[in-house]
C-alpha positions as CSV (number, residue, x, y, z in Angstrom):
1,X,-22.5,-21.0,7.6
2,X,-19.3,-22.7,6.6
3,X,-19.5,-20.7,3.5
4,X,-19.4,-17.4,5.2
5,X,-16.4,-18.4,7.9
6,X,-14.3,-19.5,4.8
7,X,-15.4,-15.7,3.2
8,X,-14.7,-14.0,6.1
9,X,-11.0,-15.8,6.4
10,X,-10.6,-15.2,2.7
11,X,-11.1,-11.8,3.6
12,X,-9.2,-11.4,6.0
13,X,-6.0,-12.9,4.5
14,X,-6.6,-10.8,1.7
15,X,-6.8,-7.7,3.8
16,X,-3.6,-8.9,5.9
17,X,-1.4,-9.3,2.4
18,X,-2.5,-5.7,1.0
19,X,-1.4,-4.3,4.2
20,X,1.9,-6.4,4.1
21,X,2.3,-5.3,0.3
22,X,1.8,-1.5,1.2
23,X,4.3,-1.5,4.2
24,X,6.5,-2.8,1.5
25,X,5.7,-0.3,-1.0
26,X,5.9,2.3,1.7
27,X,9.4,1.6,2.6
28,X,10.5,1.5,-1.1
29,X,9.3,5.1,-1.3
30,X,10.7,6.0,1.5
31,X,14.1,4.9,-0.5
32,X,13.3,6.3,-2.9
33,X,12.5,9.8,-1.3
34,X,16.0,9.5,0.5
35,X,18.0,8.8,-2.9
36,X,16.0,12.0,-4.6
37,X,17.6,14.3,-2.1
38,X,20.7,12.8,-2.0
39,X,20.7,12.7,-6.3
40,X,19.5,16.6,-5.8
41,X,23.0,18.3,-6.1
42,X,22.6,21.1,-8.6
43,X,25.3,21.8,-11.6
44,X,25.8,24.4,-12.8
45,X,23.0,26.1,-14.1
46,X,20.6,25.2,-11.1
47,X,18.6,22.8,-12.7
48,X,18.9,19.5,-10.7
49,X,19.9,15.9,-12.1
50,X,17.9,13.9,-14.1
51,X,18.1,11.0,-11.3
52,X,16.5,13.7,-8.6
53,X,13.2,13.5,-11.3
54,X,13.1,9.8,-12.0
55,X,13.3,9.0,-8.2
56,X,11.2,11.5,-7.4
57,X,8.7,10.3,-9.7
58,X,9.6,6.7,-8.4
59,X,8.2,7.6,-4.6
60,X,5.0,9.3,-6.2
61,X,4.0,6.1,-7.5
62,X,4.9,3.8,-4.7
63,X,3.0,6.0,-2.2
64,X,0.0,6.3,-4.6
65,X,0.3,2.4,-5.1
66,X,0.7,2.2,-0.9
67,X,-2.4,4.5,-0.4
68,X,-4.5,2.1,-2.4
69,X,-3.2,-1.3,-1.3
70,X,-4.3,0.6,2.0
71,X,-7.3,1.1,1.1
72,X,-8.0,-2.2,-0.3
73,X,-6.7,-4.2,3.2
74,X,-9.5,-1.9,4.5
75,X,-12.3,-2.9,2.4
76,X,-11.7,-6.4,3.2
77,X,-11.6,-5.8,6.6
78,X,-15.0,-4.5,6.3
79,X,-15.8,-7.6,4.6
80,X,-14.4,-9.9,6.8
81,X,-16.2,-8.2,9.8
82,X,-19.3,-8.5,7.8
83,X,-19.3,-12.0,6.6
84,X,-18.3,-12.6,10.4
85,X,-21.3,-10.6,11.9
86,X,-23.9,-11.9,9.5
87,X,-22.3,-15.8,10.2
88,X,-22.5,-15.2,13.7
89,X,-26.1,-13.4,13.9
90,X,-28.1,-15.5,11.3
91,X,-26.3,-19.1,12.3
């Protein structure tokens, strides 16, 4: 029993720091989305700065990275609820 209570916390402290890391990864892309539009301006020609592209491509990957951090706090959720349950129902 004592095994599955230190899973489940485990578990849930993992789950609790991916969710922490993709709050942080969310605001970062947020930044990021903000400086793309303000490094937008056009010159001349109409094609837009090289900074608009890197920052764009900057908050892609921070939101992709946030999406599965997301998804990861939620499997070990699931886990920790599980490990809970099963501790709970067999003990």
């Amino acid at each position: 029993m004592l095994f599955f209570i230190i899973a489940a916390v485990l578990c849930a402290g993992a789950g609790a720091l991916a969710l922490f890391a993709a709050s942080i990864a969310e605001s970062k892309a947020a930044d990021a989305l903000l400086a793309s539009r303000a490094a937008s301006h056009f010159i001349g020609d109409g094609n837009p700065t090289s900074g608009f592209f890197v920052l764009r491509a900057r908050h892609d990957r921070l939101h992709r990275l946030s999406t599965r951090l997301l998804a990861v706090s939620a499997v070990a959720s699931l886990a920790a609820t599980g490990f809970a349950i099963y501790a709970v129902a067999v003990y």
